[in-house]
mmCIF entry with sequence, helices, sheets and N, C-alpha, C, O atoms, coordinates in Angstrom:
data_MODEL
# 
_entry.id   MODEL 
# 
_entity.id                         1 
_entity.type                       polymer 
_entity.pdbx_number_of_molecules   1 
# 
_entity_poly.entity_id                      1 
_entity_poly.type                           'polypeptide(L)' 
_entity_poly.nstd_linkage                   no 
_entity_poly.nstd_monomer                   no 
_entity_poly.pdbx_seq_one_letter_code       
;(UNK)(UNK)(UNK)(UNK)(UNK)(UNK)(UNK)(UNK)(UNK)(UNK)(UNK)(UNK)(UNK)(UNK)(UNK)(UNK)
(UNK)(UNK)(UNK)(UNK)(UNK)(UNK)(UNK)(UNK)(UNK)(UNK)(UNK)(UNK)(UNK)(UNK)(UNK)(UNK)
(UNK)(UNK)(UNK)(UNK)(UNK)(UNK)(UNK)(UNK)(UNK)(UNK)(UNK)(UNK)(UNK)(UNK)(UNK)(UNK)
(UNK)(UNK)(UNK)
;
_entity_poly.pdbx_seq_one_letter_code_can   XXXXXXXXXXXXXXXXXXXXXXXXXXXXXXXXXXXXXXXXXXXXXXXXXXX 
_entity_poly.pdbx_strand_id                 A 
# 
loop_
_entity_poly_seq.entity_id 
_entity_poly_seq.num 
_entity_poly_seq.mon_id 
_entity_poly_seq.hetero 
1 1  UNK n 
1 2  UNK n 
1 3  UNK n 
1 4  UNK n 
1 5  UNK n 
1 6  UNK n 
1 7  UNK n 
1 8  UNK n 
1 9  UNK n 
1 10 UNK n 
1 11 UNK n 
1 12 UNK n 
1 13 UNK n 
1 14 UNK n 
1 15 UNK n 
1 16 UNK n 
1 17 UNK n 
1 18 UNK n 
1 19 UNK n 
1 20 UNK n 
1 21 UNK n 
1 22 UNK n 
1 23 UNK n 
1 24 UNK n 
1 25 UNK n 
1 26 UNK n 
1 27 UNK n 
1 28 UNK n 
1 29 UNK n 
1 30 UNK n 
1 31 UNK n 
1 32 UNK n 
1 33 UNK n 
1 34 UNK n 
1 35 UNK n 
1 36 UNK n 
1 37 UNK n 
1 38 UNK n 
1 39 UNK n 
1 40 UNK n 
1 41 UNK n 
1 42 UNK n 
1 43 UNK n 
1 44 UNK n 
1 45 UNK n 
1 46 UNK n 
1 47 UNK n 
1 48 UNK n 
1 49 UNK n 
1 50 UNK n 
1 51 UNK n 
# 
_struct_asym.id          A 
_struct_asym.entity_id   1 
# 
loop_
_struct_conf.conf_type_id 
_struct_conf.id 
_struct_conf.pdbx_PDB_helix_id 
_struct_conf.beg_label_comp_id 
_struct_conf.beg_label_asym_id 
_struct_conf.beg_label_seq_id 
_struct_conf.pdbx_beg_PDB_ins_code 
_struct_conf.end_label_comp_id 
_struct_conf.end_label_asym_id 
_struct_conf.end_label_seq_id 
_struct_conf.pdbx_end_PDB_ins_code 
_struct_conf.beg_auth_comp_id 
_struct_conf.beg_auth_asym_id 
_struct_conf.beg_auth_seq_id 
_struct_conf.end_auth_comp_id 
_struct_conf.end_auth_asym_id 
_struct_conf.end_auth_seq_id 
_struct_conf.pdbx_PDB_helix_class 
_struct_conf.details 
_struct_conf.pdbx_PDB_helix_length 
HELX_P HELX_P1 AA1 UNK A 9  ? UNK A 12 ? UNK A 9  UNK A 12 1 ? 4 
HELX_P HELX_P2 AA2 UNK A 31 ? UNK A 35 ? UNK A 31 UNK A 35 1 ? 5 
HELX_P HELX_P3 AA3 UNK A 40 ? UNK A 46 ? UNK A 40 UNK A 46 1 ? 7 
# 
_struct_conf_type.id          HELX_P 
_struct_conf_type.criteria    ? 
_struct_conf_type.reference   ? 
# 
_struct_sheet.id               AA1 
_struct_sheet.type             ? 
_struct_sheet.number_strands   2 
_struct_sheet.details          ? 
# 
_struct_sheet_order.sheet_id     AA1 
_struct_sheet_order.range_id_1   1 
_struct_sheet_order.range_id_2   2 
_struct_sheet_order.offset       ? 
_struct_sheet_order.sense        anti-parallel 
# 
loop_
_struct_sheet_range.sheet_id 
_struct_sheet_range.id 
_struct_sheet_range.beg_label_comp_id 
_struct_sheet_range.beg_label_asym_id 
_struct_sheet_range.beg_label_seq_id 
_struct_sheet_range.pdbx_beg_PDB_ins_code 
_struct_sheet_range.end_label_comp_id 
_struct_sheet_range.end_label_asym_id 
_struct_sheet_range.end_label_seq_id 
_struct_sheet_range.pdbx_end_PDB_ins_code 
_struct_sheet_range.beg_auth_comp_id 
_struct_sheet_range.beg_auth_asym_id 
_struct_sheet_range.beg_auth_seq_id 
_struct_sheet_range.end_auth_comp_id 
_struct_sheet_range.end_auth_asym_id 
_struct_sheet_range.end_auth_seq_id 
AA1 1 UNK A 16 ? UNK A 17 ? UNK A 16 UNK A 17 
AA1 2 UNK A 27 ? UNK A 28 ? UNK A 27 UNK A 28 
# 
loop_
_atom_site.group_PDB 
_atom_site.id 
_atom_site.type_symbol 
_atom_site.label_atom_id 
_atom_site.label_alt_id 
_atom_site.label_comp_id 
_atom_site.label_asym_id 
_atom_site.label_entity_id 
_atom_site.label_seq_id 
_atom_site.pdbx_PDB_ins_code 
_atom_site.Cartn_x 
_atom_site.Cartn_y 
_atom_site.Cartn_z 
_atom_site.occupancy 
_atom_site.B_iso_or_equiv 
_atom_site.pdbx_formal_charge 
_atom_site.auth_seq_id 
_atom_site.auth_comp_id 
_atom_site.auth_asym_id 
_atom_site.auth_atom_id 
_atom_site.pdbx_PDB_model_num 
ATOM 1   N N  . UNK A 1 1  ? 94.214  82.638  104.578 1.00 0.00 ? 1  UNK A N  1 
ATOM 2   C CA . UNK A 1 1  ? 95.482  82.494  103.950 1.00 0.00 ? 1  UNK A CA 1 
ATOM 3   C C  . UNK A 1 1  ? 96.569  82.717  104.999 1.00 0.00 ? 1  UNK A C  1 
ATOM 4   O O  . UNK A 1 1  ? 96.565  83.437  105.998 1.00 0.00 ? 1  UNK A O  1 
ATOM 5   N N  . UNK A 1 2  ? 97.423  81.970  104.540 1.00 0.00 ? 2  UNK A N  1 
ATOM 6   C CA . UNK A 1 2  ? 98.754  82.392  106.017 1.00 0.00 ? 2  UNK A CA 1 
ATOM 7   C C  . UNK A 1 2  ? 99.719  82.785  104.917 1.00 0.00 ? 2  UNK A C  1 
ATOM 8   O O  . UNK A 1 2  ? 99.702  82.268  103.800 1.00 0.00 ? 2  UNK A O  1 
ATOM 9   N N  . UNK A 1 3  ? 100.737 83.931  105.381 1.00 0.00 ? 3  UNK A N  1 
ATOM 10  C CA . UNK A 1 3  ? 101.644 84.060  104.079 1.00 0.00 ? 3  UNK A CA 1 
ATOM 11  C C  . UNK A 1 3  ? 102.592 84.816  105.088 1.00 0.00 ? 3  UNK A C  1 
ATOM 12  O O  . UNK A 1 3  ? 102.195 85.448  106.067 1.00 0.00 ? 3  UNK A O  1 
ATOM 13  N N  . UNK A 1 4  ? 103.828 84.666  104.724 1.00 0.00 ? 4  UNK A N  1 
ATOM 14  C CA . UNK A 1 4  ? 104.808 85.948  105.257 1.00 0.00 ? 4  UNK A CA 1 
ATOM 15  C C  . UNK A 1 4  ? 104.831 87.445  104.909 1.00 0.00 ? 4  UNK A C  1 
ATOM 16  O O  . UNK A 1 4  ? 105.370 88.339  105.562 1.00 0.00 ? 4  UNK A O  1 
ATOM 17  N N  . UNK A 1 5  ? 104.199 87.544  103.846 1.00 0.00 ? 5  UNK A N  1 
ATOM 18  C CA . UNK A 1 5  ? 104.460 88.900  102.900 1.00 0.00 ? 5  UNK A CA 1 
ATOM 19  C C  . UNK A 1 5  ? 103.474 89.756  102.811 1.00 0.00 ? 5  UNK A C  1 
ATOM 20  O O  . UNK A 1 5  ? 102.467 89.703  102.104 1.00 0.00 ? 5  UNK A O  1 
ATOM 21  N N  . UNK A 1 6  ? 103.955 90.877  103.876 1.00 0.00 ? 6  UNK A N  1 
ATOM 22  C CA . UNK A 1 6  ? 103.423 91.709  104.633 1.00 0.00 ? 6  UNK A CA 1 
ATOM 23  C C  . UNK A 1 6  ? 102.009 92.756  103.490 1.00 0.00 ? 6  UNK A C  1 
ATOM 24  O O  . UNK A 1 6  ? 100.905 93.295  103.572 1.00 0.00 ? 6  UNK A O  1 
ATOM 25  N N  . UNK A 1 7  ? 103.120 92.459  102.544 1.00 0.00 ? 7  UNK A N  1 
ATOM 26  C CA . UNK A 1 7  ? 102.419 93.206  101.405 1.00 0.00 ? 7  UNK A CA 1 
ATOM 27  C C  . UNK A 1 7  ? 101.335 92.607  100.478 1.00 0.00 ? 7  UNK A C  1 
ATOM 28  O O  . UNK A 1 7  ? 100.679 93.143  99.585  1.00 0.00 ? 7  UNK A O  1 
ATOM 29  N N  . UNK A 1 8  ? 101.337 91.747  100.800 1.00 0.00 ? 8  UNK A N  1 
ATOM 30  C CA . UNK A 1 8  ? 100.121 90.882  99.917  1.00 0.00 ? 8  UNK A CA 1 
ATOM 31  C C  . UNK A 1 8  ? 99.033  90.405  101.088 1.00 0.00 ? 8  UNK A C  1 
ATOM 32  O O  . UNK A 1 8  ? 97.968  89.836  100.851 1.00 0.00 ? 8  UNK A O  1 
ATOM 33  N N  . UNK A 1 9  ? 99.591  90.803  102.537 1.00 0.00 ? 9  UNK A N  1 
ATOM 34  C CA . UNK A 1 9  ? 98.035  90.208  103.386 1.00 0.00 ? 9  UNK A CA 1 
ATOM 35  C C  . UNK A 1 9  ? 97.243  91.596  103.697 1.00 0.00 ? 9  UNK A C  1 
ATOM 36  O O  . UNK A 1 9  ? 96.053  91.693  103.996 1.00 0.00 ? 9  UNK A O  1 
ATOM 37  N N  . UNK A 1 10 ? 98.237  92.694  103.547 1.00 0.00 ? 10 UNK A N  1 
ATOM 38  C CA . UNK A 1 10 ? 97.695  93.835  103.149 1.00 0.00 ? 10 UNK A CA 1 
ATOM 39  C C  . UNK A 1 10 ? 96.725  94.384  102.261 1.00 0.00 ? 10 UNK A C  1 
ATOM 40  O O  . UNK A 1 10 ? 95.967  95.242  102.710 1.00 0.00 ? 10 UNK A O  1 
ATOM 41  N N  . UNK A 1 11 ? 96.639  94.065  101.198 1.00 0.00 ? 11 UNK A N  1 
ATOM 42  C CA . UNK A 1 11 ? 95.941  94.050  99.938  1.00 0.00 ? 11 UNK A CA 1 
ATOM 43  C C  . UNK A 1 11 ? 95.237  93.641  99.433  1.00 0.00 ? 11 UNK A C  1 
ATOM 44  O O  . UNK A 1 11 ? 94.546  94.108  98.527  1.00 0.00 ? 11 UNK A O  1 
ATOM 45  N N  . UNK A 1 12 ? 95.243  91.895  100.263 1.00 0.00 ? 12 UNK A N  1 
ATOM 46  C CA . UNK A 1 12 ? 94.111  91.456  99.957  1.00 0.00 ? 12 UNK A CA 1 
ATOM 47  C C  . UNK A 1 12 ? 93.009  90.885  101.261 1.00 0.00 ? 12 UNK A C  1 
ATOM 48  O O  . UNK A 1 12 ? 91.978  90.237  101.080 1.00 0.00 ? 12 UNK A O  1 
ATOM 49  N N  . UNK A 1 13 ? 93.494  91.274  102.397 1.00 0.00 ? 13 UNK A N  1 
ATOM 50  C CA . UNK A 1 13 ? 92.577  90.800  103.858 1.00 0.00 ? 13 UNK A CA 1 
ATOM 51  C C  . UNK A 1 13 ? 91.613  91.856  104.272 1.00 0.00 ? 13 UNK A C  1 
ATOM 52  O O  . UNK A 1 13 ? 91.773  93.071  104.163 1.00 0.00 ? 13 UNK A O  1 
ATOM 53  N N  . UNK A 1 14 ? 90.676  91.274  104.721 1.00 0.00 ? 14 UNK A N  1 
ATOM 54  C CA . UNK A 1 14 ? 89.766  92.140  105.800 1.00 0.00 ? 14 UNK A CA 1 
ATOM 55  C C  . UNK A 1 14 ? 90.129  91.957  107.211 1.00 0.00 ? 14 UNK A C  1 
ATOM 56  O O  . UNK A 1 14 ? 89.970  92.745  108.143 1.00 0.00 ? 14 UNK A O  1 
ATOM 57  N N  . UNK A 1 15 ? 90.585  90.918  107.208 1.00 0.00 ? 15 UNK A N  1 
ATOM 58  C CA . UNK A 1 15 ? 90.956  90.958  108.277 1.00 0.00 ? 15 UNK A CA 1 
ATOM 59  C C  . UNK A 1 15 ? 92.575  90.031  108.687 1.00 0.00 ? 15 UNK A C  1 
ATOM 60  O O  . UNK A 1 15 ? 92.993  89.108  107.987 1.00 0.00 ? 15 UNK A O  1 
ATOM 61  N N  . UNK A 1 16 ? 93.370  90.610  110.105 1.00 0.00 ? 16 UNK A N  1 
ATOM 62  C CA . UNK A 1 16 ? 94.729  89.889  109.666 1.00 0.00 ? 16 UNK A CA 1 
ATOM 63  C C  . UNK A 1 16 ? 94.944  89.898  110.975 1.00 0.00 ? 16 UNK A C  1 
ATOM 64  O O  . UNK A 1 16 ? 94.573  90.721  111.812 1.00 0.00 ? 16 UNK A O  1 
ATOM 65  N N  . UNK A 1 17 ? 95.985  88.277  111.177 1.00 0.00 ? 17 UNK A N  1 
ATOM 66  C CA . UNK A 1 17 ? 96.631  87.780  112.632 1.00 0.00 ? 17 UNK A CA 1 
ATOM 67  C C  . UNK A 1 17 ? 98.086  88.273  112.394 1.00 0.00 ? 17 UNK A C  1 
ATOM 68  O O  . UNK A 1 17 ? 98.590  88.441  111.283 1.00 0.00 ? 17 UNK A O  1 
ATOM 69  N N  . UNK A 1 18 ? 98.559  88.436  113.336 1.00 0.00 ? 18 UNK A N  1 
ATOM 70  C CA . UNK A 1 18 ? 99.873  88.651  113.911 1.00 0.00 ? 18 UNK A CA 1 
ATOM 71  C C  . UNK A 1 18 ? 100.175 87.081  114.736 1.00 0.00 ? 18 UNK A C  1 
ATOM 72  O O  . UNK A 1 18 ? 99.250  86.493  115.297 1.00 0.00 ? 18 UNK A O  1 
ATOM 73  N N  . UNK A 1 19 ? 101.179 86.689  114.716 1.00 0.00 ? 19 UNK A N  1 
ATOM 74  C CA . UNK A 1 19 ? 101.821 85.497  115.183 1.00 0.00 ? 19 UNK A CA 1 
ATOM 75  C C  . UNK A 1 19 ? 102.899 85.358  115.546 1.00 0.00 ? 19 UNK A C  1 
ATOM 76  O O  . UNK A 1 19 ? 103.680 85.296  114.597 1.00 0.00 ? 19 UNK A O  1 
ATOM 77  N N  . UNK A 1 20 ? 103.429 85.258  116.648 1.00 0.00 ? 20 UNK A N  1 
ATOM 78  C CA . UNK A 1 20 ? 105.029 85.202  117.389 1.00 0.00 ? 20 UNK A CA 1 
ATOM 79  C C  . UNK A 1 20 ? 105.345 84.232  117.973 1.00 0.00 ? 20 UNK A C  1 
ATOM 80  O O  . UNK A 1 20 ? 105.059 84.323  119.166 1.00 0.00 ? 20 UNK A O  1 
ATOM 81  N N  . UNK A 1 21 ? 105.955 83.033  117.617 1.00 0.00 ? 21 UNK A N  1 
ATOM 82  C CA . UNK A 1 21 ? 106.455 82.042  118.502 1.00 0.00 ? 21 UNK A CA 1 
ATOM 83  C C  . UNK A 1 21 ? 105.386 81.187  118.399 1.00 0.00 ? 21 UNK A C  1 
ATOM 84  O O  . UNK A 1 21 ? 105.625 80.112  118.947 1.00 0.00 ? 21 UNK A O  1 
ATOM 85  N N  . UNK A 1 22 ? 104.205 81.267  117.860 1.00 0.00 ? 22 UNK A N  1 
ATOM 86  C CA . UNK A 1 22 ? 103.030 80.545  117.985 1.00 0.00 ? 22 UNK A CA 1 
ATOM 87  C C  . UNK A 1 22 ? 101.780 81.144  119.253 1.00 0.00 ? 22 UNK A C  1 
ATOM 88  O O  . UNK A 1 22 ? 100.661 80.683  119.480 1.00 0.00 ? 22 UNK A O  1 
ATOM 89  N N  . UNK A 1 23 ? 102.232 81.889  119.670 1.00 0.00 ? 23 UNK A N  1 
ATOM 90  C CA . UNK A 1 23 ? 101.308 82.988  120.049 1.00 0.00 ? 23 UNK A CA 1 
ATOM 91  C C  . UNK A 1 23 ? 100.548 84.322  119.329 1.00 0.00 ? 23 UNK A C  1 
ATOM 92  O O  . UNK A 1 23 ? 101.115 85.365  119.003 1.00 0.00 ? 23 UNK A O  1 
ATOM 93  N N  . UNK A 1 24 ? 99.206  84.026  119.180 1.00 0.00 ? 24 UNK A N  1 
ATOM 94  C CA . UNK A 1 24 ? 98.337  85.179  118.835 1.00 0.00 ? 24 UNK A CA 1 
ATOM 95  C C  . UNK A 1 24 ? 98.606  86.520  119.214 1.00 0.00 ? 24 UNK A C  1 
ATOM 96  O O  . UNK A 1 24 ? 97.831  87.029  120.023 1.00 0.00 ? 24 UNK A O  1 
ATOM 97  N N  . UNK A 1 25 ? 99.813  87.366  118.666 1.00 0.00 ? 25 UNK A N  1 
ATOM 98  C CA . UNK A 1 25 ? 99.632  88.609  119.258 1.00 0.00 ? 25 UNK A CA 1 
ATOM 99  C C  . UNK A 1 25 ? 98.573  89.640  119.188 1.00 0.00 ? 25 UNK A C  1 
ATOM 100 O O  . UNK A 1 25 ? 98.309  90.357  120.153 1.00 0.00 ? 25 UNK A O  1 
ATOM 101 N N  . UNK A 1 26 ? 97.730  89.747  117.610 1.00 0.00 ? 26 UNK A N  1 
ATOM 102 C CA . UNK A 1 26 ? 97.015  91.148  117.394 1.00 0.00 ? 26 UNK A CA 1 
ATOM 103 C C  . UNK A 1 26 ? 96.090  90.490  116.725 1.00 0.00 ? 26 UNK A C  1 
ATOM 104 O O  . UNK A 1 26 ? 96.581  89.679  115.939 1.00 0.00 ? 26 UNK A O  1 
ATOM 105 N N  . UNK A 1 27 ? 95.043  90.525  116.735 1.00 0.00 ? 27 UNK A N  1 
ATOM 106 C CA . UNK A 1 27 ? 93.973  91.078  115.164 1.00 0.00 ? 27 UNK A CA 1 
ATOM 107 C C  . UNK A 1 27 ? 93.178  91.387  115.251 1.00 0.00 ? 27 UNK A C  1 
ATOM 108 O O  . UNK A 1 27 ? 92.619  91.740  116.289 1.00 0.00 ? 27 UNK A O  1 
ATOM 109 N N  . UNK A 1 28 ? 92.765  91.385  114.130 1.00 0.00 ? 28 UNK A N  1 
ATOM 110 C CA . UNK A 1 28 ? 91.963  92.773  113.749 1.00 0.00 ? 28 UNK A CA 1 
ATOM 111 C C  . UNK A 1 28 ? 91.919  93.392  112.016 1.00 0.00 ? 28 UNK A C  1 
ATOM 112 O O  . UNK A 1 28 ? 92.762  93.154  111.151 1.00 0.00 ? 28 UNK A O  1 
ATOM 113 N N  . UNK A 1 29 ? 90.936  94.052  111.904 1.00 0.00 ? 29 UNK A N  1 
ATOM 114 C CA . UNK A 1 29 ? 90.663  95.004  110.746 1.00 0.00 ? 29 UNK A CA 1 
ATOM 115 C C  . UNK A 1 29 ? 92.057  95.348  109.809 1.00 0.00 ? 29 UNK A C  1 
ATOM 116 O O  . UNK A 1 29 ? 92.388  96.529  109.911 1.00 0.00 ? 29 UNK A O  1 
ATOM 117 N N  . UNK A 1 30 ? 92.896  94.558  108.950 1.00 0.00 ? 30 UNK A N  1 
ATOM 118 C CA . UNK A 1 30 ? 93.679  94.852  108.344 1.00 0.00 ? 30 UNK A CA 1 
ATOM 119 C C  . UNK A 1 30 ? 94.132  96.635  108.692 1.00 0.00 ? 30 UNK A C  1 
ATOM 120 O O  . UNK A 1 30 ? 95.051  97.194  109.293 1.00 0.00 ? 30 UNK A O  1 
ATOM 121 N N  . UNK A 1 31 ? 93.130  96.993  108.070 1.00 0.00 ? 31 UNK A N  1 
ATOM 122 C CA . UNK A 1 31 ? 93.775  98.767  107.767 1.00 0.00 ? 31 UNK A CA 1 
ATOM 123 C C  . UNK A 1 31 ? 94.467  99.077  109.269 1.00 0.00 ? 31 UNK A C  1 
ATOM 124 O O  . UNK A 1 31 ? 95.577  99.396  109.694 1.00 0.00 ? 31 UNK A O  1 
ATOM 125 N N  . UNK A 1 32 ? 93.247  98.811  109.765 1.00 0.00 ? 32 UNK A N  1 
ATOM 126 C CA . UNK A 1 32 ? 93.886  99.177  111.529 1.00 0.00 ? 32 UNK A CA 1 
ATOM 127 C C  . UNK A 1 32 ? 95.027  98.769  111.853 1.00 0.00 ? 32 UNK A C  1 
ATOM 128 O O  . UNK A 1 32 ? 95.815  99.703  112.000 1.00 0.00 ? 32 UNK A O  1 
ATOM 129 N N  . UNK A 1 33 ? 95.658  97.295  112.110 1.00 0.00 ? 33 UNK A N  1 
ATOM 130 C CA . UNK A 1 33 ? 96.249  96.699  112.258 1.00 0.00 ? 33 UNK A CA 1 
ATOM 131 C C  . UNK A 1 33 ? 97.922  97.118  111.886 1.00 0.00 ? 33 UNK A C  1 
ATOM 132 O O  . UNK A 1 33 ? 98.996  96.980  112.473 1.00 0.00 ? 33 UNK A O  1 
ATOM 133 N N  . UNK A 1 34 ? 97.369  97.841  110.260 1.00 0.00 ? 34 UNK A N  1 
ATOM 134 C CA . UNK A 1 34 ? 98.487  98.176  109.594 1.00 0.00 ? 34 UNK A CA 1 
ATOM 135 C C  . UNK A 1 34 ? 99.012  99.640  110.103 1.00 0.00 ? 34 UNK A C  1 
ATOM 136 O O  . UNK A 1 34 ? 100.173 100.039 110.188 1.00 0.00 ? 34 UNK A O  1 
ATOM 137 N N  . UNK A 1 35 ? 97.997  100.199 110.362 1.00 0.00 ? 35 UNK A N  1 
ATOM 138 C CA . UNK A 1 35 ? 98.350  101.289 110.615 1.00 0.00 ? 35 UNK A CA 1 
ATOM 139 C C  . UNK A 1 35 ? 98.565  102.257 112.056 1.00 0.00 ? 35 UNK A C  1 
ATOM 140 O O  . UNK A 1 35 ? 99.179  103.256 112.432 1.00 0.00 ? 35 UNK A O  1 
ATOM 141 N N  . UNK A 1 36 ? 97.437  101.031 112.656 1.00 0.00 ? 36 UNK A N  1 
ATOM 142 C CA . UNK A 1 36 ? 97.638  101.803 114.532 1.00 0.00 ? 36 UNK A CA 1 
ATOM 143 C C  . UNK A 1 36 ? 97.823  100.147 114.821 1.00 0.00 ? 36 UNK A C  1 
ATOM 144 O O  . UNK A 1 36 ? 97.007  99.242  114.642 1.00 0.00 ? 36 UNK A O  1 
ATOM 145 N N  . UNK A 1 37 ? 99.051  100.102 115.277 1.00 0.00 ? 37 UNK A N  1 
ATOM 146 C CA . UNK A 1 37 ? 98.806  98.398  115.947 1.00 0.00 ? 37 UNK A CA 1 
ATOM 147 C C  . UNK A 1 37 ? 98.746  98.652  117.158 1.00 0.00 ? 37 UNK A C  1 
ATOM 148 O O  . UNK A 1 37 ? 99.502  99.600  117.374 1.00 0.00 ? 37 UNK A O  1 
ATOM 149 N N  . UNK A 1 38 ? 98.064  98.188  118.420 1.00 0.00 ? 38 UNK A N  1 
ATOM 150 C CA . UNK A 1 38 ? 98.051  98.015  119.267 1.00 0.00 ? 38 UNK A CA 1 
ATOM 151 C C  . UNK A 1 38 ? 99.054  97.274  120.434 1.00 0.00 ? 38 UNK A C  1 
ATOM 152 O O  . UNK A 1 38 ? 99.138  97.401  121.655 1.00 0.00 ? 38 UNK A O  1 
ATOM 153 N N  . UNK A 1 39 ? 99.648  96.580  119.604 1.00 0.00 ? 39 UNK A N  1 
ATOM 154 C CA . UNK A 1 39 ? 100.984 95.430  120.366 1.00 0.00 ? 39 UNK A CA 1 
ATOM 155 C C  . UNK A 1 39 ? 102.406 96.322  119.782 1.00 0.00 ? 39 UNK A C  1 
ATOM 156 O O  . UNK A 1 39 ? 102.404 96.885  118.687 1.00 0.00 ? 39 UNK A O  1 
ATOM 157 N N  . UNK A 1 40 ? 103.336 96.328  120.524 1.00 0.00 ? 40 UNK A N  1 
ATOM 158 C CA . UNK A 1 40 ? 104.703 96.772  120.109 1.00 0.00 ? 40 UNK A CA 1 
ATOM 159 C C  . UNK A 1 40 ? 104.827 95.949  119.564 1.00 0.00 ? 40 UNK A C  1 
ATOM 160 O O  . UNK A 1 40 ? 104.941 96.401  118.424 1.00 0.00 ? 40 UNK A O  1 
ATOM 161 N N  . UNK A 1 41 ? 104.930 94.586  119.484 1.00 0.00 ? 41 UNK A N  1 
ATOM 162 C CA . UNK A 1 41 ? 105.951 93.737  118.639 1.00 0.00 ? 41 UNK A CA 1 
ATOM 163 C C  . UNK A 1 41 ? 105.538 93.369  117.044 1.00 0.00 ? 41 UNK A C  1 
ATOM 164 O O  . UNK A 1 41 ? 106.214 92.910  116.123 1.00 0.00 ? 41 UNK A O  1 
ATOM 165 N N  . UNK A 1 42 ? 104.210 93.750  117.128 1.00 0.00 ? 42 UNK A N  1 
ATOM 166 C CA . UNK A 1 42 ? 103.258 93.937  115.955 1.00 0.00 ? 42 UNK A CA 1 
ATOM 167 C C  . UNK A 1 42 ? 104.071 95.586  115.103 1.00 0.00 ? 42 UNK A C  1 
ATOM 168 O O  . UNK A 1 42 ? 104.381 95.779  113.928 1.00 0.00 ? 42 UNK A O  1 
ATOM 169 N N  . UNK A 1 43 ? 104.136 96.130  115.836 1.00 0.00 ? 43 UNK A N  1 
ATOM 170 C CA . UNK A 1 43 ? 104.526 97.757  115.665 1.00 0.00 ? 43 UNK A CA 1 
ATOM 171 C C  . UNK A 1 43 ? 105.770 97.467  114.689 1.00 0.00 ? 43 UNK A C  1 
ATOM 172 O O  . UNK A 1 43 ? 105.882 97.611  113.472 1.00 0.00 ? 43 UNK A O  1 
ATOM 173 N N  . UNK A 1 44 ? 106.721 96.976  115.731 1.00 0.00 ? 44 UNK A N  1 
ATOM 174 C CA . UNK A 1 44 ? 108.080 96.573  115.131 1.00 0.00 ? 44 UNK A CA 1 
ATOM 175 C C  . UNK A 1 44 ? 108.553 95.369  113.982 1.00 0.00 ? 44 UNK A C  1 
ATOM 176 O O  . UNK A 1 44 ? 109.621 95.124  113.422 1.00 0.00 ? 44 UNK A O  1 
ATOM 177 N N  . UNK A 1 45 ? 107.672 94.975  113.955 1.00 0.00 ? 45 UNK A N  1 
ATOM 178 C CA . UNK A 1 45 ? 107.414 93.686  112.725 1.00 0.00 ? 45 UNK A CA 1 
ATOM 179 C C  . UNK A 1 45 ? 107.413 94.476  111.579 1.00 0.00 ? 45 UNK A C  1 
ATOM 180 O O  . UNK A 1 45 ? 108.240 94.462  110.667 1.00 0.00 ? 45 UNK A O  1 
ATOM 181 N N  . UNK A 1 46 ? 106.526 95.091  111.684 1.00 0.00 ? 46 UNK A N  1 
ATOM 182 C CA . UNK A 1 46 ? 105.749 95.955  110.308 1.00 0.00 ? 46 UNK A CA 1 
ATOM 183 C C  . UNK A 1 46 ? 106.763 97.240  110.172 1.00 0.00 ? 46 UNK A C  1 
ATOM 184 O O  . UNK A 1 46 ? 106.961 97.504  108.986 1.00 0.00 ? 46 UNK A O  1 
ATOM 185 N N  . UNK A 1 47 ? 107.402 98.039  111.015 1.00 0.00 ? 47 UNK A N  1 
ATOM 186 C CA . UNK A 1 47 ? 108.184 98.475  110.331 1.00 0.00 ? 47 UNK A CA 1 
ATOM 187 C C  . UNK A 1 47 ? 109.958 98.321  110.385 1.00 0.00 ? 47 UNK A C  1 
ATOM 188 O O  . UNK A 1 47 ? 110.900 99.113  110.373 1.00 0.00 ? 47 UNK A O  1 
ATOM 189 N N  . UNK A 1 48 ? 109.796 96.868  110.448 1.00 0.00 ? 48 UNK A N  1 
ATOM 190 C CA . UNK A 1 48 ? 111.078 96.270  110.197 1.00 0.00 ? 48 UNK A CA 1 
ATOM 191 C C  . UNK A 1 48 ? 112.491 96.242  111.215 1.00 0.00 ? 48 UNK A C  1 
ATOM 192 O O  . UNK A 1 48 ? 113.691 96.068  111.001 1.00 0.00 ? 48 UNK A O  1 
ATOM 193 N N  . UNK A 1 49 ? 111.628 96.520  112.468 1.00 0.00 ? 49 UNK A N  1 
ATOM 194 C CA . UNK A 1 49 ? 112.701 96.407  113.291 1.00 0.00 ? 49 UNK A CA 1 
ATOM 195 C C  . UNK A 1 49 ? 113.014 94.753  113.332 1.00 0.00 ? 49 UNK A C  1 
ATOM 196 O O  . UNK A 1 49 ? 114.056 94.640  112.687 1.00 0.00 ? 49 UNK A O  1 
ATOM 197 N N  . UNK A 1 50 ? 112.654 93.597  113.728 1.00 0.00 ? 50 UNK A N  1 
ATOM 198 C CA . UNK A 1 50 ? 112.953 92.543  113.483 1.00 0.00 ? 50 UNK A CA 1 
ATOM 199 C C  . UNK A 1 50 ? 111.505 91.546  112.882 1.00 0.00 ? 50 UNK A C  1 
ATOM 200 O O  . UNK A 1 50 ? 110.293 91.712  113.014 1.00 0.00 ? 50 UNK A O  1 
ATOM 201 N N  . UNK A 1 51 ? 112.178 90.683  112.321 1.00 0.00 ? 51 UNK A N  1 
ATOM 202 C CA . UNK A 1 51 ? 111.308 89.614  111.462 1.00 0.00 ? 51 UNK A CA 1 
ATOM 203 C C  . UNK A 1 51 ? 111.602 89.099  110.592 1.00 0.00 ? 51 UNK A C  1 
ATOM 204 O O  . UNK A 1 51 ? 110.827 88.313  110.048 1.00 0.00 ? 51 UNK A O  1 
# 
């Protein structure tokens, strides 16, 4: 599924991409992803610095 809404790929993925510009930034294991991201811009997406 591709969706914008952070909250519904949350809830329902096992697993989830990050995407910037058309570059693959992150993925990985939803929970993880959501919660330890590994990429800053992944970091800042999710808690709303820009997006």
């Amino acid at each position: 599924m591709v969706t914008h809404n952070i909250a519904q790929a949350a809830r329902i993925s096992d697993f989830t991409a990050f995407l910037y510009l058309g570059e693959l930034v992150e993925y990985g294991q939803t929970e993880k992803l959501f919660t330890v991201p590994k990429d800053k811009r992944t970091e800042e997406y999710l808690s709303g610095k820009f997006g």
